[in-house]
N, C-alpha and C positions, 0 to 999 in steps of 0.2 A: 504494500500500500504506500501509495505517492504523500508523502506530509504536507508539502509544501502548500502555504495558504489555508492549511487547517490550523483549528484553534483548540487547544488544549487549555482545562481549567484544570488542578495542581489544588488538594488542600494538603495544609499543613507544610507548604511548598520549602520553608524556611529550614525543613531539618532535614538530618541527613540525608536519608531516601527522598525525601521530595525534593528535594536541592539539584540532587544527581536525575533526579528524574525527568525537571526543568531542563535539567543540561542536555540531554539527550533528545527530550523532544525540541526543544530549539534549535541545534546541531542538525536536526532531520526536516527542520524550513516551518515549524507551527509557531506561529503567535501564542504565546505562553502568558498563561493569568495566571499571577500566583498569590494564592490563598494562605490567608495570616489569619493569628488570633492575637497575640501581643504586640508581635518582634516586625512591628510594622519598616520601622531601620533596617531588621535583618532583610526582609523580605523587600525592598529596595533597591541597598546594596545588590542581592542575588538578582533581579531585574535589569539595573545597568548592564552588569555582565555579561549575562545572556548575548549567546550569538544572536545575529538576526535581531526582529525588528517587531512593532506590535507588541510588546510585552510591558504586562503593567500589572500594578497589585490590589487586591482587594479584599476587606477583611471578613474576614468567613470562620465566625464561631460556632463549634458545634453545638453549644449551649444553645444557642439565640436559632432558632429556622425561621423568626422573621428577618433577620442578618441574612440567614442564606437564602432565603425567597429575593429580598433585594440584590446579593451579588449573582442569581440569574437573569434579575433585570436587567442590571448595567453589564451583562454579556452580552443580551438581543440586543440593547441599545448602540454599545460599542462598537459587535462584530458582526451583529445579525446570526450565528452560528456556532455549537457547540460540539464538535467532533468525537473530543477525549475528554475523559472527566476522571481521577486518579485522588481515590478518598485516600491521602495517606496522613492524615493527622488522626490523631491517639494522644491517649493517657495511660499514663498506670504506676504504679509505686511499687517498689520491694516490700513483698510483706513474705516472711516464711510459709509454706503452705501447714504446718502443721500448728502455727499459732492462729487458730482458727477467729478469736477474740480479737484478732490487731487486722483482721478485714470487716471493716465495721461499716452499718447503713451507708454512714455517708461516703465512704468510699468506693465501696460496692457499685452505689446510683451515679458517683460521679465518673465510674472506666463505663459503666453501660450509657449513660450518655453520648458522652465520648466517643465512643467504641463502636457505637451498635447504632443508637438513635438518629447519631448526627449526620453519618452518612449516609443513614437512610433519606433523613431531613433533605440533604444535598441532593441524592438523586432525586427524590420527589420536584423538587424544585425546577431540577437542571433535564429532564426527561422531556418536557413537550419539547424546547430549545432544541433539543438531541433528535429528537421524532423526525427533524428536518434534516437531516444530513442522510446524506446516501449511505453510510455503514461508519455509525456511530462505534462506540467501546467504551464502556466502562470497565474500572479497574479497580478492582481495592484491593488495599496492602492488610494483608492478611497476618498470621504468623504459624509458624511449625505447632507452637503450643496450644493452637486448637485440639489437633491431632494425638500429642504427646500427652496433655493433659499437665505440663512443665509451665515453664514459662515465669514475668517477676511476681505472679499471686495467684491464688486458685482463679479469683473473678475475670482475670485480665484473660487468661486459656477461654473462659468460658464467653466471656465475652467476641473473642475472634474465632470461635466456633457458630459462634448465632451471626456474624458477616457470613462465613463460609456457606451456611445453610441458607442467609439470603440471598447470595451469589445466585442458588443456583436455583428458588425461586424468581429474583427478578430478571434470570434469563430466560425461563419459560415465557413469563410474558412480554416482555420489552422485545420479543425476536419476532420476526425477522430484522428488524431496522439497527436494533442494539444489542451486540454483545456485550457480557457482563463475566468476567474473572476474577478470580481472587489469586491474589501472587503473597505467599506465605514463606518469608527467612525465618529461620533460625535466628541464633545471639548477633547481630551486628552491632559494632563496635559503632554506634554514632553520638550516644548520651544522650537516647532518650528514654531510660530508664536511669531515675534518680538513684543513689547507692548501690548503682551497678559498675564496677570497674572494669578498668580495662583486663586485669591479672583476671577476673571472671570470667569476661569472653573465650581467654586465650585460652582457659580451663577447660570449657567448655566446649571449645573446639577439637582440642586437644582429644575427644572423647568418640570424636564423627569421625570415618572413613577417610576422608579430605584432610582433616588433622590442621585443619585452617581457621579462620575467620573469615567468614562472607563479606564482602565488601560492602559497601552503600552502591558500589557504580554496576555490579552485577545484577543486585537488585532492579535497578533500573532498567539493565539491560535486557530483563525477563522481562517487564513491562514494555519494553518497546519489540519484545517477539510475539509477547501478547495482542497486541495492537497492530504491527504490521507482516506479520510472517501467521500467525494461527489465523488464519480468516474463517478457517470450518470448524473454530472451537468457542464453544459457550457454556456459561454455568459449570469451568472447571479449575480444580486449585491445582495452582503452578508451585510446587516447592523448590526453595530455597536455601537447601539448609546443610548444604557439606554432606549428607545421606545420615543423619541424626537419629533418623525415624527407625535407622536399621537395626 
């Protein structure tokens, strides 16, 4: 699939995987919107940089879905067109899985917001925009610990288990026009789990076939097989993870 002149919208664009993800699809000619929640500077900076041209930022909280009802607006407004849509923002915290007591409500509700709601919120939004394009692709960044049932909390596994399972209901129905993926790493070393080290990852790796660290830019670049190389695949999780599951 030809990129050039498509428009890629990017949440959580500002960290690692969505940063790399930015890069790649701008590198491949799409006009790149990149979706923030704080790090409006961060996501900026990543902006100028960006090869090519058309790219701009827009703040898209997973909390708020009237936030993201309006950054679908100023997508039609802007670009008239929404190609690629790539949920890759998240939450979640180090909590031991066996300290059952220190994953509490409020944390709980805040990775399934996060996690689950908001990029549902997103595609809701961003789907009739998507309905127009000749072969649309949705993408969310998934993770290995749906599957392994690991991961930095119980809630946070379960949490990108119920994306995977929406994957592959909103490819039943969004298709023909839209495919929908989930691309699931493993430990990546990018700092977005708080009190996660680096000495953790490498442990961790250390544990999988590969005996490596996943990068952020391989991640990306399953995303972009997903979108221009799998044309005959939908509603399927892409792993990521050195062979961890083995």
């Amino acid at each position: 699939m030809d990129l050039h002149g498509k428009v890629a919208v990017i949440t959580g664009a500002s960290g690692g995987i969505g940063s790399a993800t930015a890069r790649r699809l701008a590198e491949a000619g799409c006009a790149v919107v990149i979706g923030y929640n704080s790090r409006a500077e961060k996501a900026q900076e990543l902006a100028a940089d960006l090869p090519g041209g058309g790219h701009r930022i827009v703040r898209m909280p997973m909390e708020e879905t009237a936030a993201l009802r309006d950054a679908a607006a100023t997508v039609e407004r802007e670009y008239g067109r929404c190609d690629i849509l790539v949920n890759s923002a998240g939450f979640t915290r180090m909590v031991p899985h066996a300290d059952l007591d220190a994953l509490t409500d409020d944390l709980i509700d805040a990775i399934f917001v996060a996690n689950v709601r908001g990029p549902f919120a997103t595609i809701r939004a961003f789907t009739p925009l998507m309905m127009r394009s000749e072969a649309a692709v949705i993408v969310n960044i998934s993770s290995a610990a749906a599957l392994s049932g690991g991961g930095s909390n119980i809630a946070y596994g379960g949490s990108k288990a119920a994306i995977d399972a929406m994957t592959k209901s909103l490819a039943r129905v969004l298709g023909p026009t839209i495919r929908v993926l989930s691309v699931s790493p493993g430990a990546v070393d990018t700092g977005f789990v708080p009190g996660r080290t680096t000495e953790m990852v490498e442990r961790a790796a250390q544990r999988t076939p590969l005996q490596r660290v996943v990068q952020a830019d391989e991640v990306a670049q399953t995303v972009m097989a997903a979108v221009t190389l799998m044309t005959a695949t939908t509603g399927t999780v892409l792993l990521v993870e050195g062979g961890s599951l083995l």
